[in-house]
C-alpha positions as CSV (number, residue, x, y, z in Angstrom):
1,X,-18.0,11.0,28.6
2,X,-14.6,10.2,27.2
3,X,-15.2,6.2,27.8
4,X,-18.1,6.3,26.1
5,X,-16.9,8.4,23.0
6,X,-14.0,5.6,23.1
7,X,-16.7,2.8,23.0
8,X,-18.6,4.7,20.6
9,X,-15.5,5.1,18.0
10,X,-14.5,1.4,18.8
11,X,-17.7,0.0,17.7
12,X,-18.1,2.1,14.6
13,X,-14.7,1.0,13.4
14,X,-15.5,-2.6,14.4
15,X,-18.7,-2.2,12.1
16,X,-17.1,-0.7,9.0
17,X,-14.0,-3.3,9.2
18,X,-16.4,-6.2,7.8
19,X,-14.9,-7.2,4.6
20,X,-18.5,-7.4,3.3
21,X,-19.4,-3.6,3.6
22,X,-16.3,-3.1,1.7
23,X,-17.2,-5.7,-1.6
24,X,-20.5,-3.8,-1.2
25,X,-18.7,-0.3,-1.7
26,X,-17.0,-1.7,-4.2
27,X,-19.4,-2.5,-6.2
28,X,-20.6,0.6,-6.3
29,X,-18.0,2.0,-7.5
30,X,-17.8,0.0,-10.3
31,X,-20.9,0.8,-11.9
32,X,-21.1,2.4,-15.1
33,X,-24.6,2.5,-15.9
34,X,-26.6,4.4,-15.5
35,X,-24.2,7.6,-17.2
36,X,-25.3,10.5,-15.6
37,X,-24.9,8.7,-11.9
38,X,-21.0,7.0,-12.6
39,X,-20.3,11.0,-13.8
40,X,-21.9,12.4,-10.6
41,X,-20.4,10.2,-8.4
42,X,-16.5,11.1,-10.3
43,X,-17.3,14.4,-10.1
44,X,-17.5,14.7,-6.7
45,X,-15.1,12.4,-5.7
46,X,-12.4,14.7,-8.0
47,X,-14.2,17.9,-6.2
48,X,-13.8,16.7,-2.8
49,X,-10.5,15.2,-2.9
50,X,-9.4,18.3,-5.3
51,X,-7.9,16.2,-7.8
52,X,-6.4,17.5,-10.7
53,X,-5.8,15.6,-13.9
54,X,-2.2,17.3,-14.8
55,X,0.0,14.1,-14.6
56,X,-3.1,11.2,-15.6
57,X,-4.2,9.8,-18.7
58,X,-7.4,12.4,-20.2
59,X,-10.1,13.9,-18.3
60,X,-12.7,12.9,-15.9
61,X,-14.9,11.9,-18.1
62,X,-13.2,9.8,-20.2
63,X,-13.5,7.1,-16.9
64,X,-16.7,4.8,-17.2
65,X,-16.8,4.6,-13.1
66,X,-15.2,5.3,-10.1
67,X,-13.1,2.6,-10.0
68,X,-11.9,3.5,-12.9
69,X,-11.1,7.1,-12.4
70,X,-10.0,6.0,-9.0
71,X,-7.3,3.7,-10.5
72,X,-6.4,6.6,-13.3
73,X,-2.9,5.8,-14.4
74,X,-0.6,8.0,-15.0
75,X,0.1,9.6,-18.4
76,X,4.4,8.7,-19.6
77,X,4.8,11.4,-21.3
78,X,3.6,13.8,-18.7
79,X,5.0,12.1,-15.9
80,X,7.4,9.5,-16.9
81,X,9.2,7.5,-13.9
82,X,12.4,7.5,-13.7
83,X,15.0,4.3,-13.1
84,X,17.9,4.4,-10.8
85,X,19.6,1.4,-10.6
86,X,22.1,2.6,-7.6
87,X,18.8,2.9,-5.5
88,X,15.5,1.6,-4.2
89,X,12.8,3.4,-5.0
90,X,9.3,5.0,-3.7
91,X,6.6,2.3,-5.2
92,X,4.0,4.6,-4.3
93,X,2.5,7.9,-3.5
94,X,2.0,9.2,-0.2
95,X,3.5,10.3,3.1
96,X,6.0,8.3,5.5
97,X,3.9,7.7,8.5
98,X,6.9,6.2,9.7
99,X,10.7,5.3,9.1
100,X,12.9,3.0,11.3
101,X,15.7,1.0,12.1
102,X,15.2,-2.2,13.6
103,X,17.1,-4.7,16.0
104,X,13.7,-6.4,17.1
105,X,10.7,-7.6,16.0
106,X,8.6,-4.6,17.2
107,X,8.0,-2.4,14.2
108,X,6.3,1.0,15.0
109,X,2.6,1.6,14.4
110,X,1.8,5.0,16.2
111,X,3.7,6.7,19.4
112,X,3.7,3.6,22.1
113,X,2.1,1.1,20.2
114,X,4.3,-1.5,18.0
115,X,3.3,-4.9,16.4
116,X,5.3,-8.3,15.1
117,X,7.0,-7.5,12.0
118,X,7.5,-11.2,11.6
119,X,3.8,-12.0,11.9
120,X,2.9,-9.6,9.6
121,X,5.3,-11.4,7.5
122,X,3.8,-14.8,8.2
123,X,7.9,-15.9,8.4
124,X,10.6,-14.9,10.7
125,X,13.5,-12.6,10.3
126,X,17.1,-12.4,11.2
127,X,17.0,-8.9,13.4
128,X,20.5,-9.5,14.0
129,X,21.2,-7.9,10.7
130,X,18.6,-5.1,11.2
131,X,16.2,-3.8,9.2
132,X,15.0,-0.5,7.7
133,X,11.3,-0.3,7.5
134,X,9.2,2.1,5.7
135,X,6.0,3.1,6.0
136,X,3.9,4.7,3.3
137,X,0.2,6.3,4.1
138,X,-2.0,6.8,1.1
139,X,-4.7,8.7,1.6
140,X,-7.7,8.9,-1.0
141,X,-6.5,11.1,-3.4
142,X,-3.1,10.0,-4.5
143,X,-2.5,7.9,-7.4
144,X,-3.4,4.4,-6.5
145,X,-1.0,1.9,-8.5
146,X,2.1,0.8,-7.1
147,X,5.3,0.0,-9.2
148,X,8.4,-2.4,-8.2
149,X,10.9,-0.5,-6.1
150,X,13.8,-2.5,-7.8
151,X,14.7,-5.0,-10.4
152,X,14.8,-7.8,-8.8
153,X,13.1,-12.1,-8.5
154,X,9.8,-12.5,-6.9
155,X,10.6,-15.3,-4.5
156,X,7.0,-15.9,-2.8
157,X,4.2,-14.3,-1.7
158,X,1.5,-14.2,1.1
159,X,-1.9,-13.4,1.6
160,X,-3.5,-12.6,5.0
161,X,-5.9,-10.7,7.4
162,X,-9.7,-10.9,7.9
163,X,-10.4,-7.0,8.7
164,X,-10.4,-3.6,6.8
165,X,-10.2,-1.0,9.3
166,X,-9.1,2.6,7.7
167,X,-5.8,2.8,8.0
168,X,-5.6,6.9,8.4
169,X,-4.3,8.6,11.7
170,X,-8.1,8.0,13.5
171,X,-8.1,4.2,13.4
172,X,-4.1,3.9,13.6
173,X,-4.1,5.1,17.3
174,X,-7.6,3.4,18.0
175,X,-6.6,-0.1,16.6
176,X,-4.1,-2.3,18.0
177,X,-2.0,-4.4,15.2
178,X,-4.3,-2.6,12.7
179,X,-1.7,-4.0,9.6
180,X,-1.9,-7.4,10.9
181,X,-5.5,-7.4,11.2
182,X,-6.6,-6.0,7.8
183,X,-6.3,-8.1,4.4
184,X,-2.5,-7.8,3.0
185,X,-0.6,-9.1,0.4
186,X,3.4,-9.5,1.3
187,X,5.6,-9.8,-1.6
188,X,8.8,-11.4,-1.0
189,X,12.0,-10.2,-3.5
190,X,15.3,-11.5,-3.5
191,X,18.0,-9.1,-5.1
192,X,21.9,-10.0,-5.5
193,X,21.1,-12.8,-2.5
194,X,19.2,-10.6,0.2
195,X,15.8,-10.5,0.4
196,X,13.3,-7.8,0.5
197,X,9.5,-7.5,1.5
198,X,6.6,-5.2,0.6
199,X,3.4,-5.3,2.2
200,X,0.5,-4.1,0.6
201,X,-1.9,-3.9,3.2
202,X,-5.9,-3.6,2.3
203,X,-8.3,-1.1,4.1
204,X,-11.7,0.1,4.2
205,X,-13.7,0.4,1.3
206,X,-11.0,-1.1,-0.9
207,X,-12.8,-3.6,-3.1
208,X,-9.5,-5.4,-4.1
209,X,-5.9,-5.6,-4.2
210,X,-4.4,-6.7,-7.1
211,X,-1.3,-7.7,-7.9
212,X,0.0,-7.8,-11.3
213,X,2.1,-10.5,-10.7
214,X,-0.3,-12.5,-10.4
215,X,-3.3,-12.7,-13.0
216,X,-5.3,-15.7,-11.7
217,X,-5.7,-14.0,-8.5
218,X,-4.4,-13.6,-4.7
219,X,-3.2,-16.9,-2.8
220,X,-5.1,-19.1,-0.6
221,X,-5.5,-17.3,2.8
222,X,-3.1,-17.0,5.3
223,X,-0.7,-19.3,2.9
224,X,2.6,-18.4,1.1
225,X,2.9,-19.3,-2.7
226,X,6.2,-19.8,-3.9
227,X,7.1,-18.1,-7.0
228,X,10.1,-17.0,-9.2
229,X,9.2,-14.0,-11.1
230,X,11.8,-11.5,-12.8
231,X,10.3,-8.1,-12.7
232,X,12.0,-4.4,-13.6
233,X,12.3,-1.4,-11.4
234,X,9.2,1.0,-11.9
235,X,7.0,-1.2,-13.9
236,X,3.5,-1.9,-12.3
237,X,3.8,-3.6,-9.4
238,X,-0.5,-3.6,-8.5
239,X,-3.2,-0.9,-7.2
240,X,-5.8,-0.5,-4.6
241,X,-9.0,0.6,-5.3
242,X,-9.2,2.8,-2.5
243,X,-6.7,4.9,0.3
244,X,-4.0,2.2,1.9
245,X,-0.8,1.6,2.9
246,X,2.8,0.3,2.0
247,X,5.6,-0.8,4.4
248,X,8.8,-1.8,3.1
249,X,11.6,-3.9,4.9
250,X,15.2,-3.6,3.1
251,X,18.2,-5.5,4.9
252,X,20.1,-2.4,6.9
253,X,23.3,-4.5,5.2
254,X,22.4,-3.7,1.6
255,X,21.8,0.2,2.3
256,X,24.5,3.0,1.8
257,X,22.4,5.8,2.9
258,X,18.5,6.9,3.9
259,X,17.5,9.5,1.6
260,X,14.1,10.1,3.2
261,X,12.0,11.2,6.4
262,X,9.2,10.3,8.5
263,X,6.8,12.7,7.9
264,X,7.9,13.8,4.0
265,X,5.3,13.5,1.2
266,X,6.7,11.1,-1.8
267,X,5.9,9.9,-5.0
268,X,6.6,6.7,-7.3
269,X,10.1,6.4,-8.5
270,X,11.4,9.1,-6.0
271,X,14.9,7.3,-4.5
272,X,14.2,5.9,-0.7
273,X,17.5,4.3,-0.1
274,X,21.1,4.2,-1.7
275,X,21.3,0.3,-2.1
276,X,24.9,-1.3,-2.0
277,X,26.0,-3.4,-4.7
């Protein structure tokens, strides 16, 4: 019985991984027209996920679609973000499904399973130095935008990944490589001569990842752009336009302290590491 509820969740997650299914979704969730269904369909989304508005720009209904509400951004003067130059911060909102130091290239993806973290870089890194890598679950109703975690140079970037598996705790102990697999978008940073990554990594039923950085789209696939961007702590980094995840590699060189925990809930702009200077 157990082997074939295995087989059975396997092939489920193998059929709602197609890229397609996930366009199709998003679609949907684009529509505006006609009124009364975009409303219905916020409604319960914001009922469901028991949303509340306190921190975003207006109401419910002041969102044309899904999408849109889905990507609400947040309102300044109710919750402004705050800058700390001394410190990298949280890009996103979510949880920590993990937090690590590492000497190799096997980066943690559940309890017993690991994957590359130079694959899912597409490039290969120094583990001599170590590294500190964070990882940062968002589930469907946090705020979906993502802001820079430090002022730094965008040095490159890289697009990859054919899947979208879910990324929540179901399909991250059923899928092997699961961040690998699914559609990402590495950013590579270089700040006072070290670099940095982020990862934004695509799951199902996310129409798109977009990357402010980059108005005339994503990359060719599986292909790193080169790029020399300046961009500020906390200003809009990109979005998803549905629940994803984040993972962070800082050099274990440039930090001072960890000021975080696997397992803790965090928010944009909420300090991660106390970076040396």
């Amino acid at each position: 019985m157990k082997k074939i509820t295995l087989l059975a969740s396997h092939l489920i997650l193998a059929c709602i991984s197609l890229p397609a299914l996930s366009r199709l979704w998003g679609k949907v969730m684009r529509l505006r027209r006609p009124r009364f269904l975009a409303r219905s369909m916020i409604r319960r989304f914001q009922k469901h996920y028991r949303i509340i508005m306190d921190e975003f720009r207006g109401g419910p209904e002041d969102y044309r679609s899904l999408c849109e509400f889905f990507l609400r951004p947040l309102d300044p003067n109710k919750r402004p973000l705050p800058l700390d130059d001394e410190c990298l911060l949280a890009p996103a909102d979510g949880r920590f499904s993990e937090l690590e130091l590492l000497s190799t290239d096997h980066a943690t993806q559940v309890k017993g399973w690991d994957y590359p973290l130079g694959q899912l870089l597409a490039e290969s890194l120094d583990f001599s130095r170590k590294w500190h890598v964070a990882t940062i679950y968002l589930s469907p109703s946090d705020y979906h935008r993502f802001h820079y975690p430090l002022s730094a140079r965008i040095n490159g970037c890289f697009h990859g990944g054919t899947r979208l598996f879910p990324v929540n705790d179901f399909s991250v102990n059923r899928v092997k490589r699961l961040y690998i697999r699914n559609e990402r978008v590495v950013t590579r940073f270089i700040f006072k001569g070290s670099l940095f990554y982020l990862a934004a990594i695509g799951a199902t039923f996310v129409g798109n990842i977009g990357m402010t950085y980059l108005p005339a789209g994503l990359p060719m696939l599986n292909s790193w752009q080169n790029l020399d961007i300046e961009v500020a702590q906390m200003d809009e980094m990109g979005y998803f336009a549905m629940g994803s995840t984040i993972i962070l590699m800082v050099p274990a060189d440039r930090v001072e302290s960890v000021l975080a925990k696997k397992g803790d809930p965090v928010r944009v702009g909420q300090p991660l590491f106390h970076i040396k200077n």
